[in-house]
C-alpha positions in Angstrom: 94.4 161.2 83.3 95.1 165.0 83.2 93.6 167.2 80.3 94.9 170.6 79.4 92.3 173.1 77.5 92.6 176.2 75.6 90.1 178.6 76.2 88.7 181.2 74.1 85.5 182.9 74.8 83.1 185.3 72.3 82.6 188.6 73.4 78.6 188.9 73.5 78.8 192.6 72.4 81.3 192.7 69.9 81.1 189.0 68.5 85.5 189.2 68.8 86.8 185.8 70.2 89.3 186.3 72.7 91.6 183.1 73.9 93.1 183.4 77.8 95.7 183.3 77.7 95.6 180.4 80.6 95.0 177.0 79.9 92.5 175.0 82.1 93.8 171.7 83.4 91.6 169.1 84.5 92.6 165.7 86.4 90.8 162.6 86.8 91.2 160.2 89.6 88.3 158.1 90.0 89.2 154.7 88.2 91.6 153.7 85.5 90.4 152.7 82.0 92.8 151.1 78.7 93.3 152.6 75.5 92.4 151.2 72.8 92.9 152.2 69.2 90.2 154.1 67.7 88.0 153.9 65.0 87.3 157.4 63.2 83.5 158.2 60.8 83.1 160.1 58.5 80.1 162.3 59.8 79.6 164.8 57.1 76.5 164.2 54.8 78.0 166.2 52.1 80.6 163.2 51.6 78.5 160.4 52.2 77.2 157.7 49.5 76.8 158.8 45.6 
């Protein structure tokens, strides 16, 4: 599987976030896995039970 991230980093001194520019790719080798479809929650307390 191969992963490609955009980066953007927060200037410590002037709070500004800057983005690369680059992306970071990332691959992994080590052992193959299946899909499967996904089940999505709701994690937000403000919409939970009334």
């Amino acid at each position: 599987m191969t992963t490609t991230w955009k980066i953007t980093v927060k200037d410590p001194e002037s709070g500004a976030w800057i983005d690369t520019g680059t992306p970071l790719t990332t691959t992994e080798t080590t052992r193959t896995f299946d899909f499967v479809t996904p089940t999505t929650y709701l994690v937000n307390p403000a919409y939970g039970d009334s």
